[in-house]
C-alpha positions as CSV (number, residue, x, y, z in Angstrom):
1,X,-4.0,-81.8,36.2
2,X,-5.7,-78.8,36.2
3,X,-10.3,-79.1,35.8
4,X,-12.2,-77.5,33.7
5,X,-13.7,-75.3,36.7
6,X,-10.5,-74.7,38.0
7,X,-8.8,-73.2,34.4
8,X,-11.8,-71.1,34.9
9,X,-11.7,-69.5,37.7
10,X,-8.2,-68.9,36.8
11,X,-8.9,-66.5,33.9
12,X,-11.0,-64.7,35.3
13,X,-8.7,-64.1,38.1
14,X,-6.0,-63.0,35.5
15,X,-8.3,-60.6,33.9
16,X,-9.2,-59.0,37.1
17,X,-6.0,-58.7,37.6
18,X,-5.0,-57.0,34.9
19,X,-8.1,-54.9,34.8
20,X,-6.8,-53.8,37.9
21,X,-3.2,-52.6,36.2
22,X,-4.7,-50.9,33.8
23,X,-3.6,-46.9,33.3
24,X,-7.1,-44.8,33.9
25,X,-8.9,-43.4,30.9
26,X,-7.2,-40.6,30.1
27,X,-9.4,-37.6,31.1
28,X,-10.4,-34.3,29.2
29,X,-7.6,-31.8,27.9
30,X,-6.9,-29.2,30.6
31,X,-8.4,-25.8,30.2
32,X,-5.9,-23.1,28.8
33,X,-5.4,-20.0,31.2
34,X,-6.9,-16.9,29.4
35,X,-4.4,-14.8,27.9
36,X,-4.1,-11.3,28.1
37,X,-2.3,-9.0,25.6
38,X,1.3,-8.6,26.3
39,X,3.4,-5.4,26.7
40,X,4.2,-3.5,23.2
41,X,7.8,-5.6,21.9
42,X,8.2,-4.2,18.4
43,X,8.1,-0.5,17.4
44,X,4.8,-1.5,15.3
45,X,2.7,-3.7,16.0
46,X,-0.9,-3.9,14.5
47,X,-3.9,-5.5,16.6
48,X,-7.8,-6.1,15.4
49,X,-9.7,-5.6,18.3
50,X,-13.7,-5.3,18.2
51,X,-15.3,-2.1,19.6
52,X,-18.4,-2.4,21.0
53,X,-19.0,1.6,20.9
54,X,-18.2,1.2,17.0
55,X,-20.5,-2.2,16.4
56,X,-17.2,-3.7,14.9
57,X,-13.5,-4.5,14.4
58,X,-10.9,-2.0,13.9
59,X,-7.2,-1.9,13.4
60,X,-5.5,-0.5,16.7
61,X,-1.6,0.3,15.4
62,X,0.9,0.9,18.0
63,X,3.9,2.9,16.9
64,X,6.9,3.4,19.1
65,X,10.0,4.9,18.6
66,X,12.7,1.9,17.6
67,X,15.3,1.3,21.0
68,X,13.0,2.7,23.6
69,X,10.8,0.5,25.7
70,X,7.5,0.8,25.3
71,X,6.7,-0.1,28.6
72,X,5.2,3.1,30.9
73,X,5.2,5.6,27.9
74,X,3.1,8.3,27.2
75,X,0.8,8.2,24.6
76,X,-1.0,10.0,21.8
77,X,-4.2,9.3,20.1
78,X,-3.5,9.6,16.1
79,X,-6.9,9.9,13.9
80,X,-6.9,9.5,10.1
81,X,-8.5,11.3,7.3
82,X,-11.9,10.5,5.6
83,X,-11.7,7.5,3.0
84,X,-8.1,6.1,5.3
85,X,-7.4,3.7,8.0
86,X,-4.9,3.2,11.5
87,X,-2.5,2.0,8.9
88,X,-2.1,5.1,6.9
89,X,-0.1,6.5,9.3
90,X,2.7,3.6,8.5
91,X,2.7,4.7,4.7
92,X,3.0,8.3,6.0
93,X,6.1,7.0,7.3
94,X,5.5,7.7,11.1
95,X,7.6,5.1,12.3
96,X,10.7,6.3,11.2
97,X,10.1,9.6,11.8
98,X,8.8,9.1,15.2
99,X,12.7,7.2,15.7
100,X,14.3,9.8,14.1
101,X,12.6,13.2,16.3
102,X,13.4,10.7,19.5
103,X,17.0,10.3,18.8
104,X,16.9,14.4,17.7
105,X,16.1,15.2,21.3
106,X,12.4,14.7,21.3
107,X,10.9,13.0,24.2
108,X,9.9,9.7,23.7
109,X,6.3,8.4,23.4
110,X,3.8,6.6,22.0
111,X,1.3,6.5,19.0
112,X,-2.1,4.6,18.7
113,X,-4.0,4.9,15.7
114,X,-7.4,3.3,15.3
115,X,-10.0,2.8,12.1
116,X,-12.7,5.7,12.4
117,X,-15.2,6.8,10.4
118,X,-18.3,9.8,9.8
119,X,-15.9,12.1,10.6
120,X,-15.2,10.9,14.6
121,X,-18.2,11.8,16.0
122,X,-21.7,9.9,16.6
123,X,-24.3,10.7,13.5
124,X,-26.8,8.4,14.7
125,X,-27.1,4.7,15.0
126,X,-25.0,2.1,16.5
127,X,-21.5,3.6,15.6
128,X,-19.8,6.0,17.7
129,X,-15.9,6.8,17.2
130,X,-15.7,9.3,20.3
131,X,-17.4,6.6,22.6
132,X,-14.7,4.2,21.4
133,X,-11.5,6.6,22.2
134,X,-13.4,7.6,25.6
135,X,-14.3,4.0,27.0
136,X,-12.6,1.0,25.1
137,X,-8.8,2.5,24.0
138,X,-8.2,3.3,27.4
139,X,-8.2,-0.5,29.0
140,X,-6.6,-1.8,25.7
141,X,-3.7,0.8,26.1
142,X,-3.6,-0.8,29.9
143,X,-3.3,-4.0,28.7
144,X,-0.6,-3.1,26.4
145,X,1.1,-1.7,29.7
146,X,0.5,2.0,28.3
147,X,-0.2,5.0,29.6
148,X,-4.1,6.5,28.7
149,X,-3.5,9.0,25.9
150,X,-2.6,12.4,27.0
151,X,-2.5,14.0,23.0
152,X,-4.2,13.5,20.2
153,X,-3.4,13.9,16.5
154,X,-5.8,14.5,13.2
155,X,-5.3,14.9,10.0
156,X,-8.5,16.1,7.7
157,X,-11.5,14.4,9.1
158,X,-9.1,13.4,12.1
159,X,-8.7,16.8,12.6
160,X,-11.9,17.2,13.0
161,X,-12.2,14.0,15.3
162,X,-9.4,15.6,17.8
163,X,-11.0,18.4,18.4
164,X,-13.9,17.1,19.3
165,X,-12.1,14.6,21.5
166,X,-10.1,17.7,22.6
167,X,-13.5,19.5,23.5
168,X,-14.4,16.5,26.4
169,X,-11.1,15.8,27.5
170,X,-9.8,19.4,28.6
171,X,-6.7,17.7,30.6
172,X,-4.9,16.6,27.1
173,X,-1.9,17.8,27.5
174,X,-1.5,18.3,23.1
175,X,-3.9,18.8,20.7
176,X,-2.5,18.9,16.9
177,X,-4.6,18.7,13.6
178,X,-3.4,18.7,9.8
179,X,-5.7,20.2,7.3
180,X,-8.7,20.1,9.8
181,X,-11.5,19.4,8.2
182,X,-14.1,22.2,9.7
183,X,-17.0,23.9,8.0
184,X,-17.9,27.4,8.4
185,X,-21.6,26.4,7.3
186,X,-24.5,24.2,7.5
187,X,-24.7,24.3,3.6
188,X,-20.6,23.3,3.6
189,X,-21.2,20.1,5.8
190,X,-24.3,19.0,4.7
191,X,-22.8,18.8,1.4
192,X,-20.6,15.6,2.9
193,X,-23.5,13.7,3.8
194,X,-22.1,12.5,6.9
195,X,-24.4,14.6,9.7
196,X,-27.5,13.0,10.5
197,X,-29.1,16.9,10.5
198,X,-27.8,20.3,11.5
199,X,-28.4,20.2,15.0
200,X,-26.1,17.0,14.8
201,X,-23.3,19.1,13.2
202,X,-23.7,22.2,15.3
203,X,-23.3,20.1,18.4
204,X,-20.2,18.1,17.2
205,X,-18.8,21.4,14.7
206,X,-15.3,22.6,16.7
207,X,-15.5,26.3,15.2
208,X,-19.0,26.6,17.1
209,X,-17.2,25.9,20.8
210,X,-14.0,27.6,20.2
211,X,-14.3,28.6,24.3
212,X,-14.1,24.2,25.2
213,X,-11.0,24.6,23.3
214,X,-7.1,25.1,25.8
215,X,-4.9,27.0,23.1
216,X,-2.1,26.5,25.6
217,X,-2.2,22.9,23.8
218,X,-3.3,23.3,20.4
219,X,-1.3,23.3,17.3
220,X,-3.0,24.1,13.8
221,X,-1.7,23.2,10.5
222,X,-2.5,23.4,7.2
223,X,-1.6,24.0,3.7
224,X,-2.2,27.5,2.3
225,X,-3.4,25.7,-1.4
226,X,-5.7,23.5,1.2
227,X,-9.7,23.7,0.8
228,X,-10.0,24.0,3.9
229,X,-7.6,27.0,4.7
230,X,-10.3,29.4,5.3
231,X,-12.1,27.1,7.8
232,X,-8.5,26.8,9.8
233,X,-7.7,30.3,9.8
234,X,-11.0,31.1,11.5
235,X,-10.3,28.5,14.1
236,X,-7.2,30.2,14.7
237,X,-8.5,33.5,15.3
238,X,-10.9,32.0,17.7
239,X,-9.1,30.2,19.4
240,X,-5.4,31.3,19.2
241,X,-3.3,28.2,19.7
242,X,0.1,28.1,20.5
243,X,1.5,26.8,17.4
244,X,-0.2,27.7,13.9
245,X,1.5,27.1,10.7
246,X,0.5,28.1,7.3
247,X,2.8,27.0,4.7
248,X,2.8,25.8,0.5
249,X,1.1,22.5,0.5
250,X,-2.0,20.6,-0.6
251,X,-4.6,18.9,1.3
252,X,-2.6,15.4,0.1
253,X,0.2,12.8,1.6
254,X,3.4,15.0,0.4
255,X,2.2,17.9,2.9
256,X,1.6,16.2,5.6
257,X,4.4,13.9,5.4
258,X,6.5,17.2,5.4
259,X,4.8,18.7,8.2
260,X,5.0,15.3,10.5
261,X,8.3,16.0,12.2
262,X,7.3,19.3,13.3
263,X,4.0,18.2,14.5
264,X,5.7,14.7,16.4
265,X,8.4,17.3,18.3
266,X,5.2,19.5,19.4
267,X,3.3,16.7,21.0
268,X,6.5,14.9,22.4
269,X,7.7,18.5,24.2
270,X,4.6,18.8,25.7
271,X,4.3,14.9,26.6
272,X,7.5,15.1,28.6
């Protein structure tokens, strides 16, 4: 028969023993491997990203044509219109007509469009447009396993914006604008309340450095009931692009969307 001490010691040798076959605490979750954006999958795919240059997030829409990888393709800048965003260019229908001039013969590439604002330049302040196109779109096009943009695309303000963009990056192989928005005066762009004063204009204005502009590259177009008709013309007789076409249409969606195809065959050609 068993004693008191000895049922004792007993326990506590069972305990200890299964102390001992214990499983460890488990131990802290493992730390996830930072991810990096993958290559471009669908033919549109829309990204928030923050831009430092810009002091906040903006819409970065990738557009390429359906059936072709995106992988390695070349790549053109698109800039939208005052009071619009990236995704305008979907409702403009640039998708499908993108698909549609690729399988017509065009070249295939592709199209970024980002969120801008104050007409693409820097007024002032902690927002700067250019400084985002020039240092951030660059290593997110990388990441997307795209090419740095060799074109770029306005319409209205964005016209405006490409130029300017055109004017510091004289290797783009296209340059095309729809219903640039360009003032032949002080007066006319201080009326938009957008310049921080006219030096600011002058320096950012594309009719007043006509000679930083490659006409080699440049397309102009632009509605011949557009306001801004008489500021286009005068770009085009000082700069003399390639392609200018005057034609019945508005400054509105329903011109440009019937311009789009011509424009998208321009930049691809020269992409190539």
């Amino acid at each position: 028969m068993l004693s008191r001490r000895g049922l004792l010691a007993g326990s506590a040798l069972a305990l200890l023993a299964g102390c001992s076959s214990a499983e460890p605490p488990p131990g802290p979750p493992p730390v996830p491997e930072p991810t990096r954006p993958s290559a471009v999958r669908d033919p549109v795919t829309v990204q928030r990203m923050h831009s430092a240059a810009r002091g906040t997030d903006v819409d970065l829409v990738l557009i390429t044509p359906e059936g072709v990888p995106a992988s390695g393709l070349p790549v053109c800048l698109a800039l939208h219109g005052r009071g619009a965003q990236a995704r305008t260019f979907l409702s403009l229908g640039v998708p499908t007509l993108l698909t549609a001039a690729v399988r017509a013969g065009t070249p295939p590439f592709a199209i970024a469009a980002l969120d801008g604002d104050h007409y693409w330049v820097d007024v002032g302040g902690d927002d700067d447009p250019q400084r985002m196109l020039t240092d951030e779109v660059p290593g997110w096009l990388a990441e997307r396993d795209l090419r740095p943009a060799s074109a770029v695309f306005g319409i209205s303000m964005g016209g405006f914006g490409a130029l300017r963009f055109a004017r510091a990056h004289p290797d783009l192989k296209a340059v095309a604008t729809a219903s640039a928005a360009l003032f032949v005066s002080w007066p006319d762009a201080r009326s938009r309340k957008v310049f921080a004063d006219e030096a600011n204009w002058r320096a950012s204005e594309p009719l007043l450095h006509p000679a930083d502009l490659r006409p080699g590259g440049l397309g102009v177009w632009c509605g011949e009931s557009d306001p801004f008709l008489g500021a286009d013309r005068k770009l085009v007789k000082a700069v003399n692009p390639v392609v200018s076409r005057f034609s019945p249409g508005k400054h509105d969606d329903a011109y440009w969307r019937g311009i789009l195809p011509e424009v998208l065959k321009f930049v691809g050609e020269r992409l190539a």
